[in-house]
C-alpha positions as MATLAB code, in Angstrom:
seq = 'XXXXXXXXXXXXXXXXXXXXXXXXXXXXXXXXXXXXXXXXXXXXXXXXXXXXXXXXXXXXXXXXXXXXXXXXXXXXXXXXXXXXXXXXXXXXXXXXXXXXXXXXXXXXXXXXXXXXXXXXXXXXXXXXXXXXXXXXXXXXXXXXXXXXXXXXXXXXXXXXXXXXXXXXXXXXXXXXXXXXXXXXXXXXXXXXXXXXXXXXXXXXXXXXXXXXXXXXXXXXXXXXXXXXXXXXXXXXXXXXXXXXXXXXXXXXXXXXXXXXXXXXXXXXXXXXXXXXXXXXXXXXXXXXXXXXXXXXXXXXXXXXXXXXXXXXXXXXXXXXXXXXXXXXXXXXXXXXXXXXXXXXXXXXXXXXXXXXXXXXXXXXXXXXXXXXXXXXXXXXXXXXXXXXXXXXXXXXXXXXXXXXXXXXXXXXXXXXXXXXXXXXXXXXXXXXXXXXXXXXXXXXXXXXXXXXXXXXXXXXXXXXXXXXXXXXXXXXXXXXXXXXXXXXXXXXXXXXXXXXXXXXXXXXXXXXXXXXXXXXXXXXXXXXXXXXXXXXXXXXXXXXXXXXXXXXXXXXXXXXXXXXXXXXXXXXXXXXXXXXXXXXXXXXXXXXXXXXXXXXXXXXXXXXXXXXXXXXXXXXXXXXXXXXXXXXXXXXXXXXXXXXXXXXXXXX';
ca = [
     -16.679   46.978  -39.897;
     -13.208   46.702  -40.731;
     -12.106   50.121  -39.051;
     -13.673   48.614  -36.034;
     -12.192   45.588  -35.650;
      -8.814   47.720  -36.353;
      -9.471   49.915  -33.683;
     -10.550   47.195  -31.465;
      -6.998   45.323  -32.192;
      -4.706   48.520  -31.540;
      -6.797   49.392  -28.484;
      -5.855   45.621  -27.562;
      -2.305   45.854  -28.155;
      -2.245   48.743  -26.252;
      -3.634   47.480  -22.895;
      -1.765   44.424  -23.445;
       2.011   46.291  -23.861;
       0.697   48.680  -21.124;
      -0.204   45.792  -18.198;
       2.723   44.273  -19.052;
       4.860   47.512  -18.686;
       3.252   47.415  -15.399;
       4.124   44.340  -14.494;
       7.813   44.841  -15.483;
       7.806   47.891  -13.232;
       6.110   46.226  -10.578;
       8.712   43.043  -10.995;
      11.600   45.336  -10.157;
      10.348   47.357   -7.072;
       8.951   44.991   -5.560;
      11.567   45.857   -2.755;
      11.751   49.156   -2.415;
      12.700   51.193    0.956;
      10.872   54.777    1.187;
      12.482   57.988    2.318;
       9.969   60.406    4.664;
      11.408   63.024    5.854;
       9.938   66.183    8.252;
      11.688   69.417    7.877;
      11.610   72.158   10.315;
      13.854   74.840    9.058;
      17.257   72.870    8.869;
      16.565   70.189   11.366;
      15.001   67.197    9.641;
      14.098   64.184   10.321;
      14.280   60.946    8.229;
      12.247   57.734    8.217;
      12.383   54.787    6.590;
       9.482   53.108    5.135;
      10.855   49.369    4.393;
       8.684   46.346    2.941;
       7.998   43.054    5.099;
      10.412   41.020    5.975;
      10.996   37.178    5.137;
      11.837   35.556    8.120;
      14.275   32.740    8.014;
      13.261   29.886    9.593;
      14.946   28.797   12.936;
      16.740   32.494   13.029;
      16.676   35.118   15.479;
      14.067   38.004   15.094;
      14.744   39.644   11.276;
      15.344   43.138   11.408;
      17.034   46.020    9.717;
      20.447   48.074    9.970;
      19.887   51.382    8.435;
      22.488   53.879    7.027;
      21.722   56.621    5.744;
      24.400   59.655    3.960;
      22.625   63.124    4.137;
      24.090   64.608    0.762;
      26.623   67.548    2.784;
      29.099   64.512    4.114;
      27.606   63.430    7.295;
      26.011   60.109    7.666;
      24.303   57.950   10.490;
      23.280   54.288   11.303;
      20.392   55.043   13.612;
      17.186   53.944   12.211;
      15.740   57.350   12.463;
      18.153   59.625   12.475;
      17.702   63.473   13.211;
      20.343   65.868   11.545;
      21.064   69.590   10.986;
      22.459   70.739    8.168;
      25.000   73.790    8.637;
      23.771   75.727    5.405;
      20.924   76.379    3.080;
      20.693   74.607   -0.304;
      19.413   71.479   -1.543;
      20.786   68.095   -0.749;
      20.990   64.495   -2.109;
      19.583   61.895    0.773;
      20.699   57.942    0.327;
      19.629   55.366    2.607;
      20.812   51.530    2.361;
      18.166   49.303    4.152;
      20.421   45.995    4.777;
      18.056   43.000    5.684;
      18.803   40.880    8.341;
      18.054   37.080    8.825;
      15.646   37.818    5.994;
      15.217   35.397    3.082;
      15.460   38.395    0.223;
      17.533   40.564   -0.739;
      18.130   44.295    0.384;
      15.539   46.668   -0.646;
      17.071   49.395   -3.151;
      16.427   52.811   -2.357;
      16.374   55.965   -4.875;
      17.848   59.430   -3.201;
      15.732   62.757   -2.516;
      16.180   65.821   -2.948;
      15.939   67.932    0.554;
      15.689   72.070    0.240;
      16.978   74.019    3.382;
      16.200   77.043    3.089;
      16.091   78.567    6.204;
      18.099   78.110    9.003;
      16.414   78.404   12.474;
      18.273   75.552   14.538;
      22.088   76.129   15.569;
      24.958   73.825   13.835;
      27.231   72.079   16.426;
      29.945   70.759   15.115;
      31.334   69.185   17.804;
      34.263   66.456   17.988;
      33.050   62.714   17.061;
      36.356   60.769   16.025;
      37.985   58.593   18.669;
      40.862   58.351   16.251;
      42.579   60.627   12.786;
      41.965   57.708   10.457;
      38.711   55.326   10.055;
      37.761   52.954    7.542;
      33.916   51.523    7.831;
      31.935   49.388    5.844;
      27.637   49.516    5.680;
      27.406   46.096    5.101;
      29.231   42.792    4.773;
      29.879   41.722    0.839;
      27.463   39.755   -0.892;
      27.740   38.779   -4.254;
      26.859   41.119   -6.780;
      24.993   43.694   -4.658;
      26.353   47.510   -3.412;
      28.286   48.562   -0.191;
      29.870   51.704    1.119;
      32.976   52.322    1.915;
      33.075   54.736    4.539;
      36.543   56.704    5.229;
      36.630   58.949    7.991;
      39.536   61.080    8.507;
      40.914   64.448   10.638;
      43.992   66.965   10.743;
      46.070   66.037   14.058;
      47.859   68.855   13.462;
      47.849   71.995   14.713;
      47.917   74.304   11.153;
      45.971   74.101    8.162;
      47.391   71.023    5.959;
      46.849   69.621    2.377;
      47.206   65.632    2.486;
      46.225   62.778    0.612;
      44.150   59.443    0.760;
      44.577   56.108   -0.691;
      42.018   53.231   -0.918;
      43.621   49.752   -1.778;
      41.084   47.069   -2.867;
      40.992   43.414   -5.051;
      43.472   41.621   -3.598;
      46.348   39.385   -6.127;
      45.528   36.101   -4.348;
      42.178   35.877   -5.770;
      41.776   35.595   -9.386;
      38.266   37.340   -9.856;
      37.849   40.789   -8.901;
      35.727   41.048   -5.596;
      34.981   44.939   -6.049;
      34.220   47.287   -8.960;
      34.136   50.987   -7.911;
      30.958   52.678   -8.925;
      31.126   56.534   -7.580;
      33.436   58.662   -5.362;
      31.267   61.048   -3.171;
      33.361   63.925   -1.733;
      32.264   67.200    0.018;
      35.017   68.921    0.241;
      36.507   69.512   -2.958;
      38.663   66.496   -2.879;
      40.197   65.837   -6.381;
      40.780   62.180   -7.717;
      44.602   61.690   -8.859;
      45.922   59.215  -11.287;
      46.696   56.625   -9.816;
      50.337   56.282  -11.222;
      50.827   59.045  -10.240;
      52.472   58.466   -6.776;
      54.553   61.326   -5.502;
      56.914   61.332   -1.860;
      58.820   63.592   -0.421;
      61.590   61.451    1.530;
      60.644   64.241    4.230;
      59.767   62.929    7.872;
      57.749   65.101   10.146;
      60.263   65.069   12.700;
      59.103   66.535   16.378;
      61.136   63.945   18.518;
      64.231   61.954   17.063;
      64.208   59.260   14.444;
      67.551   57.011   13.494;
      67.406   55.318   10.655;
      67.437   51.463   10.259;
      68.404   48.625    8.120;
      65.251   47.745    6.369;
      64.865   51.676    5.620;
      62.003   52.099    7.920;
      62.757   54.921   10.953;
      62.861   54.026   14.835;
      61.797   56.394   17.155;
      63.806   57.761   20.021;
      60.772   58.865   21.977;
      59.365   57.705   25.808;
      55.620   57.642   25.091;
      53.992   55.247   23.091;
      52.974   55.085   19.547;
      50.048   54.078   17.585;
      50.816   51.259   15.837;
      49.815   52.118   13.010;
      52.102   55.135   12.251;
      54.529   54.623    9.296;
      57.300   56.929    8.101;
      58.296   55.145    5.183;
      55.453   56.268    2.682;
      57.669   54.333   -0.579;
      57.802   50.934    1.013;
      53.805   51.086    2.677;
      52.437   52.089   -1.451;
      54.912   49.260   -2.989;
      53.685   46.703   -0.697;
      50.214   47.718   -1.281;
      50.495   47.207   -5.166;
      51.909   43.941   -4.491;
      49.098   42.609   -2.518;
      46.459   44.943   -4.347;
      45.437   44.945   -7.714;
      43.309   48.446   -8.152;
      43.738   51.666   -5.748;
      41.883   55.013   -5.960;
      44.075   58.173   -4.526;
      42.964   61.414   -3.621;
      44.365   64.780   -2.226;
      42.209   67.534    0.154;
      43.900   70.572    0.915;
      42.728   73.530    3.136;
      41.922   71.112    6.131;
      42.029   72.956    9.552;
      43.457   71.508   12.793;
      40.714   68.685   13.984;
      38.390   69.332   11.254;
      36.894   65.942   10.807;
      35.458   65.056    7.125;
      33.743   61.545    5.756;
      35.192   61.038    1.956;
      31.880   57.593    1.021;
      32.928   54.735   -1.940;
      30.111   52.524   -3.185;
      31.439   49.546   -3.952;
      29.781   46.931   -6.476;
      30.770   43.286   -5.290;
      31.339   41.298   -8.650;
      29.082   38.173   -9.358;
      32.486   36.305   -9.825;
      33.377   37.294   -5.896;
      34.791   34.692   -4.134;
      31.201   32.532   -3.028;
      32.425   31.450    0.424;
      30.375   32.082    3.399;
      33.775   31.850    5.260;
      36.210   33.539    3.225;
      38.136   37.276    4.199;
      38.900   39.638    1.747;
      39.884   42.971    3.158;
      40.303   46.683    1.555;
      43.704   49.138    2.943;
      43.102   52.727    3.192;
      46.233   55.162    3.784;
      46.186   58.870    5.379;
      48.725   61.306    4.456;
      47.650   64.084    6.732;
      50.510   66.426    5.402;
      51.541   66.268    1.974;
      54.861   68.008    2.975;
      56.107   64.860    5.049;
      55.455   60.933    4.444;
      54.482   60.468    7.363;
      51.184   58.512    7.246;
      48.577   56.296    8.752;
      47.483   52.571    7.757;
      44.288   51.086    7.956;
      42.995   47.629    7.066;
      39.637   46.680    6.938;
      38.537   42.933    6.885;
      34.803   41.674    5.817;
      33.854   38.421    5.341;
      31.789   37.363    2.313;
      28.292   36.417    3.497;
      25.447   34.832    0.722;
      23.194   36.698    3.275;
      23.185   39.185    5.701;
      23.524   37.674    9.344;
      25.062   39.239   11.785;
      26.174   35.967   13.773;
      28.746   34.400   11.895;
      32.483   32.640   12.056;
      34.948   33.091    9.647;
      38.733   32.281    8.547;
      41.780   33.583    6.285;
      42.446   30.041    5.407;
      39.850   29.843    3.026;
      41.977   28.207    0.019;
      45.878   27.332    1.171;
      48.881   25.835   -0.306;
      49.396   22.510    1.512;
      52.822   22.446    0.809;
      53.376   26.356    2.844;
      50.737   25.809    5.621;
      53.449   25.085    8.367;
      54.920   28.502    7.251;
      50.502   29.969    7.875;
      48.933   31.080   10.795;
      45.146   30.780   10.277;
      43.286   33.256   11.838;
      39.376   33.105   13.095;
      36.604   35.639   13.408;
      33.608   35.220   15.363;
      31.008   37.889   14.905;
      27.669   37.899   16.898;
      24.514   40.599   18.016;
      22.733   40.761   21.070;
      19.201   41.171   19.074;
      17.375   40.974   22.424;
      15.399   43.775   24.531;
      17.886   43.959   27.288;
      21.403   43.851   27.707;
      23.676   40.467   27.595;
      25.669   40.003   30.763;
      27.550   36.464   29.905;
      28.369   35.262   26.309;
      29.379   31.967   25.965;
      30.718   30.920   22.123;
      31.663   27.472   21.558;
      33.874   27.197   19.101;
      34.586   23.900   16.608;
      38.589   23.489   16.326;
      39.122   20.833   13.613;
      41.726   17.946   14.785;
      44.370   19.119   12.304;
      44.909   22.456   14.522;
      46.867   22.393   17.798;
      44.943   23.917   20.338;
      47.825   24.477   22.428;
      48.828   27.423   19.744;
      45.685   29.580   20.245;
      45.830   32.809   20.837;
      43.239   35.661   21.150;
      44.367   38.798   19.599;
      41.251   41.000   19.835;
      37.768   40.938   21.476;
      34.844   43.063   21.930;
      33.580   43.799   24.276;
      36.969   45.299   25.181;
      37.925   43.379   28.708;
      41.203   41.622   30.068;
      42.177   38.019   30.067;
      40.345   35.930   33.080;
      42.449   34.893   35.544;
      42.269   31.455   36.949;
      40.199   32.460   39.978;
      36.725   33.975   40.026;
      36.831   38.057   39.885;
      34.406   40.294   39.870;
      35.216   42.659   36.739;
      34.919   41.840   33.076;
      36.597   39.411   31.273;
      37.141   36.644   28.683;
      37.883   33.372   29.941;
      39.020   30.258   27.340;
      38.733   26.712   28.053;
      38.931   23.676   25.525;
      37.375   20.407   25.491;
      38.762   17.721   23.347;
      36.822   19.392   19.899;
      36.295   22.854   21.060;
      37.254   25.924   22.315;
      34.759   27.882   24.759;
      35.005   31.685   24.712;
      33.003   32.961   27.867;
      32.337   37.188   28.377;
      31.561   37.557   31.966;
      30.434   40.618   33.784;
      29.597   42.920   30.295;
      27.213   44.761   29.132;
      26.348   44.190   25.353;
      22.747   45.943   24.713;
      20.515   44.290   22.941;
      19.160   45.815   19.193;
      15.500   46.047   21.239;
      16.354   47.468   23.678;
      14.634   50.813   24.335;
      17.966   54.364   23.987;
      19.692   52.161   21.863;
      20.257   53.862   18.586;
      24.073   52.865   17.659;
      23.072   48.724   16.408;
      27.620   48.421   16.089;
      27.371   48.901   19.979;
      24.943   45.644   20.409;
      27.753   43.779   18.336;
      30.381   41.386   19.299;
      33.565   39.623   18.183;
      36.402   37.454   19.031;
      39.362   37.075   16.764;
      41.920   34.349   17.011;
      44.789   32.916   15.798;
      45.717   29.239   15.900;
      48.473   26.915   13.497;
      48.672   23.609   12.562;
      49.238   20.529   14.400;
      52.823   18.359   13.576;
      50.545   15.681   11.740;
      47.639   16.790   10.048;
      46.471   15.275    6.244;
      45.364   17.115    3.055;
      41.726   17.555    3.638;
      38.897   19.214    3.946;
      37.193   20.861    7.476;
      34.776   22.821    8.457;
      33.965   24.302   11.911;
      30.954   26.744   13.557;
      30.417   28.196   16.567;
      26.897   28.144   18.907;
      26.346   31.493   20.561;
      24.533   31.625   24.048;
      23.252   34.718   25.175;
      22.674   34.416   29.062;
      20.464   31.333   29.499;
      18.697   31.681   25.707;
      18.397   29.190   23.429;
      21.863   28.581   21.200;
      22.379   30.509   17.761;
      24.808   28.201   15.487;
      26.512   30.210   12.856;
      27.688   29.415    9.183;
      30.705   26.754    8.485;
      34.010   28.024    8.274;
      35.486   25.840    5.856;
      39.582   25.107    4.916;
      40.249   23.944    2.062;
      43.113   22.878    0.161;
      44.812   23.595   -3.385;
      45.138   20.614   -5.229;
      48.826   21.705   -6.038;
      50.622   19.620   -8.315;
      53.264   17.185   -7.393;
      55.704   15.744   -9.882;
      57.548   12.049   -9.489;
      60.346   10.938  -11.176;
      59.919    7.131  -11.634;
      62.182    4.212  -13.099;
      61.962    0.743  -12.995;
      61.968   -2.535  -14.741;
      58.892   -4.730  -16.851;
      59.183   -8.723  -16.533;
      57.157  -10.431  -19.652;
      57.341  -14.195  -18.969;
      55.630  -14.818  -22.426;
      58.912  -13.475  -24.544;
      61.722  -14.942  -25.428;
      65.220  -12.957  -24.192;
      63.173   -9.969  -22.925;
      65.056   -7.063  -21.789;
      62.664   -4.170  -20.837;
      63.382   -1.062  -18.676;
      61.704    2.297  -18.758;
      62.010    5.796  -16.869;
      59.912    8.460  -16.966;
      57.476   11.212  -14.595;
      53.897   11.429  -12.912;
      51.775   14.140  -12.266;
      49.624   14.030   -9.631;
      47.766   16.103   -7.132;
      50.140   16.738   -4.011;
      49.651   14.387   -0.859;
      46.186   13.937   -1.094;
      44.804   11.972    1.642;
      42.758    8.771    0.489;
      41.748    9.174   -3.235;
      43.178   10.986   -6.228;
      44.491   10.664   -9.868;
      47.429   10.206  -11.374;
      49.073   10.723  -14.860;
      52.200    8.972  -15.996;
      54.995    9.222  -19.271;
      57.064    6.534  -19.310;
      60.000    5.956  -21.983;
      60.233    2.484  -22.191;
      63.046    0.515  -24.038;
      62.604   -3.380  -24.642;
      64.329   -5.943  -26.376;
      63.047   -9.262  -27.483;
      62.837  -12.067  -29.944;
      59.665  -13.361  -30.804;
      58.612  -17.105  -30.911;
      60.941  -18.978  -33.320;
      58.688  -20.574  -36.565;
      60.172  -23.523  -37.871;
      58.481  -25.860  -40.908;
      58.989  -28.679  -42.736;
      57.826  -30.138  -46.026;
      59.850  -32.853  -48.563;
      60.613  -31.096  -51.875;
      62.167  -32.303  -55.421;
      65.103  -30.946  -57.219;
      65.056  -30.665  -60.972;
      66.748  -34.252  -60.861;
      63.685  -35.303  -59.059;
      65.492  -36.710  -56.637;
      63.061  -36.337  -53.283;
      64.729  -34.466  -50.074;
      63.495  -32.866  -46.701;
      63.359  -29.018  -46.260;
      63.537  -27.281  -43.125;
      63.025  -23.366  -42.531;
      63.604  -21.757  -39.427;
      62.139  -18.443  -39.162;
      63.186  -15.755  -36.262;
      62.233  -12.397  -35.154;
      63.976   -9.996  -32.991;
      63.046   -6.637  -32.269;
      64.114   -3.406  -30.479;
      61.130   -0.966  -29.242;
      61.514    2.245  -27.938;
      57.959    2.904  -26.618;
      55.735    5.562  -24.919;
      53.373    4.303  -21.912;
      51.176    6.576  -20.935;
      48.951    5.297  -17.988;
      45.692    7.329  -16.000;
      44.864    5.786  -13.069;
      43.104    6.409  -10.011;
      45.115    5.789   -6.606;
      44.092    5.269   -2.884;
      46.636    5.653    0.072;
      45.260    3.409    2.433;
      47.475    5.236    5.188;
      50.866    7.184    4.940;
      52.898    3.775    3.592;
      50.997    1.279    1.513;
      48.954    2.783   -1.509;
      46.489    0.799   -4.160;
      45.899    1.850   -8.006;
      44.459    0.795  -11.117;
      43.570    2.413  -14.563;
      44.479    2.291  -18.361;
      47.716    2.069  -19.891;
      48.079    3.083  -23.343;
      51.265    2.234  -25.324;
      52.567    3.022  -28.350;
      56.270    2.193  -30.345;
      57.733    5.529  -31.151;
      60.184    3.072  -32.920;
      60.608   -0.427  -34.015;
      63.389   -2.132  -35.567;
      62.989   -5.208  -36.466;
      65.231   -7.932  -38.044;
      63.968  -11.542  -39.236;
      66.479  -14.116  -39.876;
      65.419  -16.926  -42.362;
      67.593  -20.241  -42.432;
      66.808  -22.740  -45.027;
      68.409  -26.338  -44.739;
      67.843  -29.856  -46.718;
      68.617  -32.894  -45.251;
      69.116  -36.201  -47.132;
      66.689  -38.732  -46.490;
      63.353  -38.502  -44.889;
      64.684  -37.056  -41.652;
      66.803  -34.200  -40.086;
      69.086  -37.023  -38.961;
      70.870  -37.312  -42.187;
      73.462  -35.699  -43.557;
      72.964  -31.254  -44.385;
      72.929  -31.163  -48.003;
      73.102  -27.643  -48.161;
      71.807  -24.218  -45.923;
      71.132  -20.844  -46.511;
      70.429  -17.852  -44.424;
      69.046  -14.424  -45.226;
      67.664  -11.329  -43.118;
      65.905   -8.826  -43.789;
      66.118   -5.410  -41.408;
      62.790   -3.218  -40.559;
      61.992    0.011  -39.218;
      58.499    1.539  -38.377;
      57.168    4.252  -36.392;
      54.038    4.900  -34.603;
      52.900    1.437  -34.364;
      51.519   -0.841  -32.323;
      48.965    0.800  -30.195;
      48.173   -0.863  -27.632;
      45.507   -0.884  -24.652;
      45.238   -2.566  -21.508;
      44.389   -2.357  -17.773;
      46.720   -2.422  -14.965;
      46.406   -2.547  -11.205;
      49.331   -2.026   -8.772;
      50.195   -1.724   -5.364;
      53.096    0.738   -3.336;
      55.125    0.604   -0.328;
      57.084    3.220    0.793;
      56.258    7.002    1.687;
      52.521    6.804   -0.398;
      51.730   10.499   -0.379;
      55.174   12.107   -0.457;
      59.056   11.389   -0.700;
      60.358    7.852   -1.895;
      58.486    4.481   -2.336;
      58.753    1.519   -4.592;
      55.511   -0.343   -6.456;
      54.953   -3.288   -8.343;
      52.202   -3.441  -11.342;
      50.481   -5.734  -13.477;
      49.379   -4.710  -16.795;
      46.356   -7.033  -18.830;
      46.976   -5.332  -22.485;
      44.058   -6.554  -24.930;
      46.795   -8.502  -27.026;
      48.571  -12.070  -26.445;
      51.705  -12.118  -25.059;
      51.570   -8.650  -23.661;
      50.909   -9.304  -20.173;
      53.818   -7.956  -17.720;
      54.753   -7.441  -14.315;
      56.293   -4.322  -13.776;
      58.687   -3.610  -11.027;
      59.872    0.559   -9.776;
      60.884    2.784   -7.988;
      59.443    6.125   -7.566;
      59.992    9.442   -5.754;
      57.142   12.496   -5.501;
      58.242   15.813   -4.876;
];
């Protein structure tokens, strides 16, 4: 009976830890994006096989962008790609599923194996870069979930050349890392360096004329243009870099024929500690040395905006976080991203914009678009362009005559050719205060309904501004008082209505206290009867600490209200009591002294006297900044400590 119910109990346990293993596996995969794949000698083709989406409510149509890296350094964003591979072997398939207006996150995919082993379809490997250098990205940044870095890159040059690459990423101005670099996938032998290990030659590749100038970079004596991004000065391009990067990865290929195009792939983990603003821009730098003879090189930045979820319609801004006491020296800068997600093309886009009331309108400036298309003219034409108006809160961005396909729409297989932007510049109005805004953008789509985007939000470092502060206190319940004090505040700078302030004030006073006198008749040993009178004074010289917290409103730029606690205590106090004894003949002090005597008695203490009380005041000046002058009233919880106090103070 007993080795029954013992074999009943493990056979328990077991079905118990099993279902629940189950259910642990099941937890985790609950999102998980299939591979299929049909081979015919070395032409495949790949599916995906992706769970259900979660629509969000009130958003376009959820969908999926698909990108996909075929394990011999090709990749491809079409949803089902086709791709021939150039030799037999076995290769490594990855495919990123990102989600879009979907309430969950991305699906996570696990890579398969693919055998060629025979190879029955011709390999064209035909010309696809526009340009020698290109940085991509598979998806926008999302807290603590995997991108790729895509860095595409060919020899301009007409022999065989060894380079190198550099990838710049976590930028100095934010504290947190934003990235953490899981894997480096190369396919063609390209070996990781240490990154201290920076080497130049000083050499330039010189097939026109250069003359050197006074910030050591090199200016061109050629006729035809230039791409902007060409650099000479390899030295200043990697110390600059450092200085706005903290981490950088640097590799060198070698053996790379003229216009032989490879695809070097970085996954990326974004950090839980990434910056968590829908509106913020961080931005990675890549670098192309495509001769390792010459410095001569190529830079690239790459901007992304952190998104809590993937949506292709968005606005964001650089000014994220900003020093209020450097923003007339800033230029923000905007981002509008949209996606036609429709079944035909988009012929008009209209995108009205917010502009918050502390930028000047009259500053904006559009420094890149796509669709690619000029500047409208005044009057109607018939060819593409992008025309800006403004109302009194907005700017209007209007496409006319394009053609932006739609993500439906049947031959489209390239989803970055249904997508859209317009980035702008804009700076600060002459008069703007310390605080908060937030602005969005409504996208129209030919006569369809409005899709509103995420807030952009600025917002302000506190900072810290520092006041120097002197002044003097007025006790009408002390004799002889003499009190003055000077001393600093810390406080956040020019905030705009409400905000706190700390104070240490040194505060020197001298005063006599209330003045005892008594009487009483004595006898002498004669027994003759007389009257006695003592008169007893105090005096005293403090040297005290006041440290007040209080909480302050500027009711506009001039007049400002506060009120708090003031603690004080006496870093020092002498005191000296003076004791004068007299007897007068008779039964009154009008007769004749028979006799006085005076002692005194000196007193010093430290760290005495705490006190506590309230105090409520009012300014007049320049409230938020510069000089002003303020009168207070302090209610301490002790008699005769009740005081006006009278200053002057000036915040820097």
């Amino acid at each position: 009976m007993m080795n029954k119910r013992f074999s009943f109990l493990c056979l328990f346990l077991i079905s118990v830890y099993s279902y629940a293993q189950k259910l642990i596996v099941n937890d985790t995969l609950t999102r998980v994006a299939n591979i299929k794949n049909t081979t015919n000698g070395n032409d495949v083709l790949f599916t995906p096989e992706t769970p259900t989406l979660n629509q969000i409510a009130g958003a376009p149509k959820a969908f999926y962008t698909h990108y996909w890296e075929f394990g011999d350094g090709h990749y491809s964003t079409e949803e089902k790609p086709k791709h021939v591979y150039k030799k037999t072997g076995e290769y490594e398939v990855k495919l990123w599923a990102t989600n879009n207006y979907d309430t969950g996150k991305p699906p996570t995919t696990r890579p398969k194996k693919i055998a060629i082993s025979d190879i029955t379809t011709a390999y064209n490997d035909a010309a696809s870069m526009e340009e020698d250098f290109i940085l991509k990205s598979n998806r926008e940044p999302v807290p603590d979930e995997e991108m790729v870095v895509i860095v595409s890159y060919k020899n301009p040059k007409d022999y065989t050349a060894n380079g190198k690459l550099f990838l710049f990423y976590n930028e100095h101005q934010y504290k947190a890392n934003n990235f953490e670099l899981l894997e480096t996938r190369t396919y063609h032998n390209e070996k990781n360096i240490d990154a201290d290990g920076f080497a130049y030659t000083h050499n330039i590749d010189d097939d026109g004329s250069y003359l050197a100038s006074s910030n050591n970079e090199f200016i061109e004596a050629r006729t035809f243009s230039q791409d902007s991004t060409e650099k000479t000065n390899l030295p200043l391009t990697i110390a600059n870099s450092k200085a706005f990067y903290k981490n950088w990865s640097l590799l060198e290929f070698d053996n790379m024929k003229p216009q032989e195009e490879r695809n070097l792939f970085f996954s990326l983990k974004t950090t839980p500690e990434m910056l968590k603003d829908t509106s913020a821009i961080i931005s990675v730098r890549g670098i192309y040395v495509p001769d390792a003879n010459y410095d001569n090189h190529k830079v690239k930045d790459m901007e992304m905006e952190i998104v809590t979820s993937h949506d292709p319609n968005k606005m964001s801004s650089n000014g994220t976080f900003m020093n209020y006491r450097l923003v007339r020296f800033k230029t923000l800068k905007y981002k509008i991203k949209f996606q036609n997600n429709g079944e035909g093309p988009a012929r008009t886009i209209r995108l009205e914009t917010d502009i918050p009331e502390m930028l000047d309108k009259s500053t904006l400036k559009v420094l890149d678009m796509y669709p690619k298309c000029d500047i409208c003219p005044k009057k109607e034409v018939l060819y593409s362009c992008l025309d800006t108006m403004f109302t009194d809160t907005q700017a209007i961005f209007t496409f006319k005559n394009i053609y932006l396909p739609g993500s439906e729409q049947k031959n489209v297989k390239e989803y970055d050719s249904t997508k859209g932007l317009v980035k702008y510049s804009i700076k600060f109005a002459k008069d703007f205060h310390k605080q908060k805004t937030k602005s969005r953008t409504a996208i129209i789509f030919d006569k369809n309904d409005p899709i509103i985007t995420n807030y952009s939000t600025t917002r302000f470092l506190p900072g810290i501004s520092i006041g120097a502060k002197v002044g003097i206190n007025s006790f009408s319940d002390l004799n002889n008082s003499e009190s003055y004090f000077f001393g600093a505040t810390l406080s956040p700078y020019k905030s705009y209505r409400w905000y706190w302030q700390v104070e240490l004030m040194n505060n020197f006073h001298n005063y006599d206290a209330n003045t005892n006198v008594t009487e009483e008749f004595v006898q002498d040993a004669q027994g003759i009867r007389f009257l006695q009178r003592t008169t007893t004074r105090n005096s005293f010289e403090n040297i005290d600490w006041d440290v007040p917290i209080l909480i302050r409103y500027n009711m506009n730029n001039y007049i400002g209200l506060g009120a708090g606690l003031q603690n004080t205590i006496s870093l020092s106090e002498k005191q000296k009591q003076s004791v004068l004894t007299e007897r007068f003949e008779g039964d009154t002090t009008d007769g004749p002294i028979i006799d006085s005597k005076e002692d005194s008695v000196n007193t010093t203490n430290s760290f005495t006297n705490l006190r506590t009380g309230l105090l409520f005041e009012a300014t007049a000046g320049f409230a938020r900044i510069g000089p002003s002058l303020g009168a207070r009233y302090i209610i301490n919880f002790e008699n005769d400590f009740n005081y006006w106090q009278f200053y002057a103070i000036w915040k820097f």
